[in-house]
MOPAC internal coordinates of N, CA, C and O (Angstrom, degrees):
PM7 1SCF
backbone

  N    0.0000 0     0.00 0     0.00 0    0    0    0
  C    1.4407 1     0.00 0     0.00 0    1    0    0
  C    1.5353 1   108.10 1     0.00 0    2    1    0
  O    1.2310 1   113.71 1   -56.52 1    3    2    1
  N    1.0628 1   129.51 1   123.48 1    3    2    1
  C    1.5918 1   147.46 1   177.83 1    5    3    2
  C    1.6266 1    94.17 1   -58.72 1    6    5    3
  O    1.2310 1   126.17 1   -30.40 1    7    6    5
  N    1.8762 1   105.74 1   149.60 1    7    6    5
  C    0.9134 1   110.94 1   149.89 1    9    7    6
  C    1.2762 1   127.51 1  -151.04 1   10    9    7
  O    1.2310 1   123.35 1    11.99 1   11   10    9
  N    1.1169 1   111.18 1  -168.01 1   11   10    9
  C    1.9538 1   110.62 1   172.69 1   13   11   10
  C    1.1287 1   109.69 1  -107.66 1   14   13   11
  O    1.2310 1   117.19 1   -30.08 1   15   14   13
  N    1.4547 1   122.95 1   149.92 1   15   14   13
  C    1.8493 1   116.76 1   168.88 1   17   15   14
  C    1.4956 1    86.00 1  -130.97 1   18   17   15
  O    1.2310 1   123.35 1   -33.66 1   19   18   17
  N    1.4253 1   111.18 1   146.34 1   19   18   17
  C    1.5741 1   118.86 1   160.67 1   21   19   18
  C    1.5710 1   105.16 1  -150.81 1   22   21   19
  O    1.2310 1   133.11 1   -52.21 1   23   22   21
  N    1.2042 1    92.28 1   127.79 1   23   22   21
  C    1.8443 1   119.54 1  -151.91 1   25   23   22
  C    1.9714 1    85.48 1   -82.53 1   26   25   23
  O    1.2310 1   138.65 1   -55.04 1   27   26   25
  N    1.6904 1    81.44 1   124.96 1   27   26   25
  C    1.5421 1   111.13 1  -175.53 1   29   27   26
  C    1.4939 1   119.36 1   -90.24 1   30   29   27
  O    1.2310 1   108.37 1    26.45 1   31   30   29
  N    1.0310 1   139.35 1  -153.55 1   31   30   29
  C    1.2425 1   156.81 1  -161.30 1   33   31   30
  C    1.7966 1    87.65 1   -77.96 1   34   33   31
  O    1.2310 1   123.08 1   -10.24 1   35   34   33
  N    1.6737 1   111.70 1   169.76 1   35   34   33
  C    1.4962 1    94.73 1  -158.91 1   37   35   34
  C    2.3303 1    80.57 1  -159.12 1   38   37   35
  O    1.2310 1   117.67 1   -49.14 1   39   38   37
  N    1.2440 1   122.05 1   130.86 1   39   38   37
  C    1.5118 1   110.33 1   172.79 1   41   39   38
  C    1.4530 1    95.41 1  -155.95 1   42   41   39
  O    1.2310 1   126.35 1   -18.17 1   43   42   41
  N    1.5531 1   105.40 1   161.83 1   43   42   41
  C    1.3529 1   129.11 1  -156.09 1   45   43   42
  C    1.5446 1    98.16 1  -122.84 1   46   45   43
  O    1.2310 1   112.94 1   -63.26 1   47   46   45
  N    0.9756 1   130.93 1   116.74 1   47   46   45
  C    1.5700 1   148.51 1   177.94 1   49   47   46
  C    1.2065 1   129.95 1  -105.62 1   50   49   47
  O    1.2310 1   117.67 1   -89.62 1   51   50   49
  N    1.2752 1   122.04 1    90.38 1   51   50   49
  C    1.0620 1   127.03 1   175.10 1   53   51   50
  C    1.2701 1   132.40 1   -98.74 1   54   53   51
  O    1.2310 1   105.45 1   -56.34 1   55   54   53
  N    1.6729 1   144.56 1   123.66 1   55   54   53
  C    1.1575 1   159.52 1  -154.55 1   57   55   54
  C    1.2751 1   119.23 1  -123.09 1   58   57   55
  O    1.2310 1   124.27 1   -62.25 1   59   58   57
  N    1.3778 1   109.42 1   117.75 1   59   58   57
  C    1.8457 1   120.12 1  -166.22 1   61   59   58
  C    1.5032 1   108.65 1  -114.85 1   62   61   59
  O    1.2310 1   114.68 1   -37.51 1   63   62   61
  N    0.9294 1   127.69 1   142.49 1   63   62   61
  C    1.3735 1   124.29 1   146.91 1   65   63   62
  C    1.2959 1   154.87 1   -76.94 1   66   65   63
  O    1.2310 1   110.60 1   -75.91 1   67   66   65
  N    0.9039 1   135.28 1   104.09 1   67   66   65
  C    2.0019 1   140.25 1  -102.93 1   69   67   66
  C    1.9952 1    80.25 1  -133.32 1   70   69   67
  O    1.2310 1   122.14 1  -142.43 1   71   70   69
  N    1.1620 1   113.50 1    37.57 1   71   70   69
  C    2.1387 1    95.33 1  -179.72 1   73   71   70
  C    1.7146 1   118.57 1    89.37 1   74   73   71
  O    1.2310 1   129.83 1    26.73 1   75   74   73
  N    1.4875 1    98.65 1  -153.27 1   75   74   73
  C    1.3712 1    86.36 1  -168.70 1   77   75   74
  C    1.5857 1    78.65 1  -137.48 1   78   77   75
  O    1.2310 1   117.30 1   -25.20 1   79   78   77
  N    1.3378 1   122.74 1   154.80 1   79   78   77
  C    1.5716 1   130.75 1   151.58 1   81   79   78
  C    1.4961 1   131.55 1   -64.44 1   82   81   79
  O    1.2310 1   111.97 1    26.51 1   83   82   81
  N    1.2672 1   132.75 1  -153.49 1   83   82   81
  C    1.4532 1   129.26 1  -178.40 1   85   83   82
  C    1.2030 1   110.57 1   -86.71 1   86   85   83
  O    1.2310 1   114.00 1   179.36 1   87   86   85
  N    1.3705 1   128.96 1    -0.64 1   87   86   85
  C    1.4793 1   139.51 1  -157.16 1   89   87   86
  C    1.1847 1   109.72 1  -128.93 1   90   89   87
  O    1.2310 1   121.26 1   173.62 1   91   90   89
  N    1.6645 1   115.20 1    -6.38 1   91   90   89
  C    1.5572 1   110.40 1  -168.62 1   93   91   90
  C    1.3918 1   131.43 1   100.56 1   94   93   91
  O    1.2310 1   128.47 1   154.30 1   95   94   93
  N    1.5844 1   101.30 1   -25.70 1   95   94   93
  C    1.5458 1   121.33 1  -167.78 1   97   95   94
  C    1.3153 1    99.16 1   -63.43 1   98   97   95
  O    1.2310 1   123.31 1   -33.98 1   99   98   97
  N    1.7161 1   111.25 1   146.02 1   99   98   97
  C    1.5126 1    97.37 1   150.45 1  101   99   98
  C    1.3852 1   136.38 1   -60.86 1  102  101   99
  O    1.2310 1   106.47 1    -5.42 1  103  102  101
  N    1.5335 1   142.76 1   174.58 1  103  102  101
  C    1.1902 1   131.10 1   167.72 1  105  103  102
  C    1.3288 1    75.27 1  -145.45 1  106  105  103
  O    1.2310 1   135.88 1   -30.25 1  107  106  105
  N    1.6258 1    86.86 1   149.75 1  107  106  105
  C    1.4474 1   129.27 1  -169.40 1  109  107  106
  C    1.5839 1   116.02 1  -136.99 1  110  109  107
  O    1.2310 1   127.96 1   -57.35 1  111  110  109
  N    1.5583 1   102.28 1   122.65 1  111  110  109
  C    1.6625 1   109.05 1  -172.19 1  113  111  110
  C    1.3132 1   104.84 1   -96.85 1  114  113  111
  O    1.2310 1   110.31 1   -79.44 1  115  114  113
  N    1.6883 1   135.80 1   100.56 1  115  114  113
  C    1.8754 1   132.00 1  -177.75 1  117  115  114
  C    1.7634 1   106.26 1   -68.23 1  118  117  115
  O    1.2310 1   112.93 1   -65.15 1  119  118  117
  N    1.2232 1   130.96 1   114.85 1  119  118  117
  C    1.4582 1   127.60 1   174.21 1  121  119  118
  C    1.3398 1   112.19 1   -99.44 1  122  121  119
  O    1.2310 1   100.36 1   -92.48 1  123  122  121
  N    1.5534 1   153.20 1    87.52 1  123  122  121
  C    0.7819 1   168.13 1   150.46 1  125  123  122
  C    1.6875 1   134.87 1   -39.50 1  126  125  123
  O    1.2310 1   121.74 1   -93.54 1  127  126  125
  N    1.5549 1   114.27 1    86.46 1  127  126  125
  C    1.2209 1   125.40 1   172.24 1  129  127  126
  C    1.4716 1   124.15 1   -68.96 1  130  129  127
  O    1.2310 1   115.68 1   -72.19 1  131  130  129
  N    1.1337 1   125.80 1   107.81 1  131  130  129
  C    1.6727 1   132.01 1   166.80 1  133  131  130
  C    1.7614 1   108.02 1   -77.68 1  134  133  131
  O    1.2310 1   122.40 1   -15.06 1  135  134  133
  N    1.3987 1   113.00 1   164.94 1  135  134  133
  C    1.0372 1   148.63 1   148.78 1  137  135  134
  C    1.9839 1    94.71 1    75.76 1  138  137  135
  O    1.2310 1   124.19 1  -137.85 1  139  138  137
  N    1.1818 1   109.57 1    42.15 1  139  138  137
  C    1.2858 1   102.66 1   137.12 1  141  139  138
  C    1.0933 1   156.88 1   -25.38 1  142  141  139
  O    1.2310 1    95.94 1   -23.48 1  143  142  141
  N    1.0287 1   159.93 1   156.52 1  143  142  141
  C    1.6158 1   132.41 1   176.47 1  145  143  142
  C    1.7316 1   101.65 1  -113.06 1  146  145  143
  O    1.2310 1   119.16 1   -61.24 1  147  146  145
  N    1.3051 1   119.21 1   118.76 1  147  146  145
  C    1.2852 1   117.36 1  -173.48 1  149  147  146
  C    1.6392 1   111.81 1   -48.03 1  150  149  147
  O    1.2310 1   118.34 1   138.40 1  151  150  149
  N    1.3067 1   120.76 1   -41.60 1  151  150  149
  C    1.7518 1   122.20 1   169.05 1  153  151  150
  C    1.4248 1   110.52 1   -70.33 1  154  153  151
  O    1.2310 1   115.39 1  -177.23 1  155  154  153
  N    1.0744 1   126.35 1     2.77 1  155  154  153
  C    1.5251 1   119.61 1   149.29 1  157  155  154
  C    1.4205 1   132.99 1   -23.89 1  158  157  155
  O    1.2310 1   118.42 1   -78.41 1  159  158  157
  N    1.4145 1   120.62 1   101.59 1  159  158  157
  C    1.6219 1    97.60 1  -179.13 1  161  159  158
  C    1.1881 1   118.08 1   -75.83 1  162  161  159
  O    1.2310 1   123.15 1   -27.68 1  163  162  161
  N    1.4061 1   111.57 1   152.32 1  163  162  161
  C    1.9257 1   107.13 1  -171.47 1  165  163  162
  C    2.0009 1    95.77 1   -79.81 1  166  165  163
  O    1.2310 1   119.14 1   174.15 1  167  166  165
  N    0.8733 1   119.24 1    -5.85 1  167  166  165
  C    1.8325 1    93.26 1   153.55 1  169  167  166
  C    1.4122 1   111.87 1   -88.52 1  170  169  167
  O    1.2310 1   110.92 1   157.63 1  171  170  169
  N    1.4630 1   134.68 1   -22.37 1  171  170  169
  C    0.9770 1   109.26 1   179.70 1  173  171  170
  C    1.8917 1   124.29 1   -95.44 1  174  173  171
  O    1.2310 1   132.64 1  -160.65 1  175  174  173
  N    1.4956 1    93.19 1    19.35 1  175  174  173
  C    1.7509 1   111.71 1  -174.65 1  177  175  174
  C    1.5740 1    98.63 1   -96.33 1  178  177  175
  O    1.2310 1   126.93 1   123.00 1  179  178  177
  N    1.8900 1   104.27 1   -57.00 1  179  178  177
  C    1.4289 1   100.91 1   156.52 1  181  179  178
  C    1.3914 1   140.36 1   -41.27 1  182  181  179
  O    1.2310 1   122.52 1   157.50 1  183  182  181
  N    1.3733 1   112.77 1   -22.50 1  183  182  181
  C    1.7143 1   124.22 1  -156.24 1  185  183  182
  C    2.0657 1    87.31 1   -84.27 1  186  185  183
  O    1.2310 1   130.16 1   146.44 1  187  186  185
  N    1.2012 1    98.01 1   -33.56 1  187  186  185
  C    1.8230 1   114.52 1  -163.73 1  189  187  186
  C    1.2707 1    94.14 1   -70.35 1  190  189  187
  O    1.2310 1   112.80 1   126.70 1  191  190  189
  N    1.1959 1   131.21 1   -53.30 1  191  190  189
  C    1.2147 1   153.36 1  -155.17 1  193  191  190
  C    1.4551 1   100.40 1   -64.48 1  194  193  191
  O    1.2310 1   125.43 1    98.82 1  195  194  193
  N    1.3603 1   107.17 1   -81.18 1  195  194  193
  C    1.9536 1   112.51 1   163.74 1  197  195  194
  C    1.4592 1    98.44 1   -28.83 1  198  197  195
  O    1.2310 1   113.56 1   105.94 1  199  198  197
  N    0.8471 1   129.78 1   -74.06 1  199  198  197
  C    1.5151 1   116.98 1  -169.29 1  201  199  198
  C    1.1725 1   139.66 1   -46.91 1  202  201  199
  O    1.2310 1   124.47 1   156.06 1  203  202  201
  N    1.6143 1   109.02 1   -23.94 1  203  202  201
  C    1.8204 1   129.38 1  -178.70 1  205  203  202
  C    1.4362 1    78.46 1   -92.57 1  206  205  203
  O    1.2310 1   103.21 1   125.86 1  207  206  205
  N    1.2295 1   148.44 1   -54.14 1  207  206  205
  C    1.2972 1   147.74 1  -127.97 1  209  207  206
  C    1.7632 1    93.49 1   -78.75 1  210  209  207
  O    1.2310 1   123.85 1   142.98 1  211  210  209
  N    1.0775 1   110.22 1   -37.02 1  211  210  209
  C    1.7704 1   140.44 1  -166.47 1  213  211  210
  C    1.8346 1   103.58 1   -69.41 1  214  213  211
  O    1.2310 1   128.32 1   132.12 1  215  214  213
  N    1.2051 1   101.58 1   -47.88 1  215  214  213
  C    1.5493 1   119.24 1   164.84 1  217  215  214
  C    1.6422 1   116.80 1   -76.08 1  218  217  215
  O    1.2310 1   123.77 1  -161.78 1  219  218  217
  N    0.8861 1   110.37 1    18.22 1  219  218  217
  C    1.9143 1   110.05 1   178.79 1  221  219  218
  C    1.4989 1    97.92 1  -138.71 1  222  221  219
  O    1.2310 1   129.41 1   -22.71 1  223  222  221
  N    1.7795 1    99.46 1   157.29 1  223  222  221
  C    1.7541 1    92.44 1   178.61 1  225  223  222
  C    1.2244 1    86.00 1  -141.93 1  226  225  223
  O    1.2310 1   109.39 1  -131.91 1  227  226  225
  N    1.1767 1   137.49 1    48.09 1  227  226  225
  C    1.3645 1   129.09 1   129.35 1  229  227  226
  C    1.8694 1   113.37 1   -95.87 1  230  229  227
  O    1.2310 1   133.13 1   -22.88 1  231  230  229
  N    1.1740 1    92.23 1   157.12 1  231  230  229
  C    1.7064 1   100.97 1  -167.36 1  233  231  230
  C    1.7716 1   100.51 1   -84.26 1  234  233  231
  O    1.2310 1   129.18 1   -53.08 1  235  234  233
  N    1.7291 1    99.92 1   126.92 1  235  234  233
  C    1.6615 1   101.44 1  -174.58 1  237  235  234
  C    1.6759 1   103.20 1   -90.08 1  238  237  235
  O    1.2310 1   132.01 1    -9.81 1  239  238  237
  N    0.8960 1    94.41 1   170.19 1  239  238  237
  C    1.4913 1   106.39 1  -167.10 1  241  239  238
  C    1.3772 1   104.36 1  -152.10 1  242  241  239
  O    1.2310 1   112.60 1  -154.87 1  243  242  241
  N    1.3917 1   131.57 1    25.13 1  243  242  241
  C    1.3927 1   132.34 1   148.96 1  245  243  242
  C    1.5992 1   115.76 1   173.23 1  246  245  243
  O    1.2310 1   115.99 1   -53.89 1  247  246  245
  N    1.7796 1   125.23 1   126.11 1  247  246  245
  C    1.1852 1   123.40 1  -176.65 1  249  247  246
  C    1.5976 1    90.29 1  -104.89 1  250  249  247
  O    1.2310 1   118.66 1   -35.69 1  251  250  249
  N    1.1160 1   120.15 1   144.31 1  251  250  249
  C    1.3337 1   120.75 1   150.91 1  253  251  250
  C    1.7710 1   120.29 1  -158.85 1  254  253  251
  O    1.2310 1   122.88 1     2.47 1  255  254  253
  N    1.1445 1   112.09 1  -177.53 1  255  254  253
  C    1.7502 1   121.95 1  -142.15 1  257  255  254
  C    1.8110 1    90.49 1  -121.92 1  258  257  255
  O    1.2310 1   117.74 1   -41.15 1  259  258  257
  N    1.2449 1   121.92 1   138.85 1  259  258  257
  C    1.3780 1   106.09 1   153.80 1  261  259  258
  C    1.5310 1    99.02 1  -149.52 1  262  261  259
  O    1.2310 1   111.67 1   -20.06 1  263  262  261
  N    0.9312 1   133.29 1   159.94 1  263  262  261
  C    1.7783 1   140.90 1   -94.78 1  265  263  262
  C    1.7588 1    98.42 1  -179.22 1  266  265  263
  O    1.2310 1   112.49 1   -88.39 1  267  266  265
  N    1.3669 1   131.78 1    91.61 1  267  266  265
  C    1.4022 1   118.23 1   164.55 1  269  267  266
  C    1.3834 1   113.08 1  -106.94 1  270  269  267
  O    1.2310 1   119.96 1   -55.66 1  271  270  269
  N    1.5064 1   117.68 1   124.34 1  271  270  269
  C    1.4238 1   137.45 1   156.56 1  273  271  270
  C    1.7088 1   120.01 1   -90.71 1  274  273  271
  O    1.2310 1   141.02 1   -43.49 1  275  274  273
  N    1.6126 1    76.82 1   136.51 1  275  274  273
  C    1.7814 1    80.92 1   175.75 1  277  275  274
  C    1.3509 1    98.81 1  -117.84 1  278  277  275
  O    1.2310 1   125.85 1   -49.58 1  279  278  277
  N    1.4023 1   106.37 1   130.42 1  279  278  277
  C    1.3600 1   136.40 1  -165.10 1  281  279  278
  C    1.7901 1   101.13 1  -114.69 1  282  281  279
  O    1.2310 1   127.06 1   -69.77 1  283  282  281
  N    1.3153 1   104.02 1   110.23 1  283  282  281
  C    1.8241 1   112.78 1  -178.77 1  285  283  282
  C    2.0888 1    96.16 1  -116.86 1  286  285  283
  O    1.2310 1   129.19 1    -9.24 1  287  286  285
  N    1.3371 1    99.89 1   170.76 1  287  286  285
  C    1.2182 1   112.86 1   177.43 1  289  287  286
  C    1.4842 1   115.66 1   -95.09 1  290  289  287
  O    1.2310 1   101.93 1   -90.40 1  291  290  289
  N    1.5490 1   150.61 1    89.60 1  291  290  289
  C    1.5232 1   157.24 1  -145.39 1  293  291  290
  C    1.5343 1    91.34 1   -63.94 1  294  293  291
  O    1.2310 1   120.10 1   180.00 1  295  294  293

């Protein structure tokens, strides 16, 4: 069955490490960028990223991309 995709809303996530809890665990602070541009290239989402990352002094421990498609039936 055919379909359509049309590339949705688009944010950049970045994850720091904020210490340890009463247990030792890490804790982790998620900072969440909106309004991406879905044609974003992921080096140039990364390139942004280094740069916020550059402005924080806690140590990150994960960049990542998430991407919504809307998927209809043609």
């Amino acid at each position: 069955m055919p379909v359509n995709v049309t590339l949705g809303a688009s944010r950049l996530k970045i994850s720091y490490s904020v210490g340890l809890d009463d247990n030792g665990k890490e804790k982790l602070k998620t900072k969440t960028y909106t309004n991406i541009k879905p044609t974003a290239l992921d080096d140039d989402v990364y390139a942004v990223a280094s740069a916020l990352v550059g402005l924080q002094s806690n140590p990150v421990v994960s960049v990542g991309r998430v991407d919504e498609k809307k998927i209809t039936q043609a």
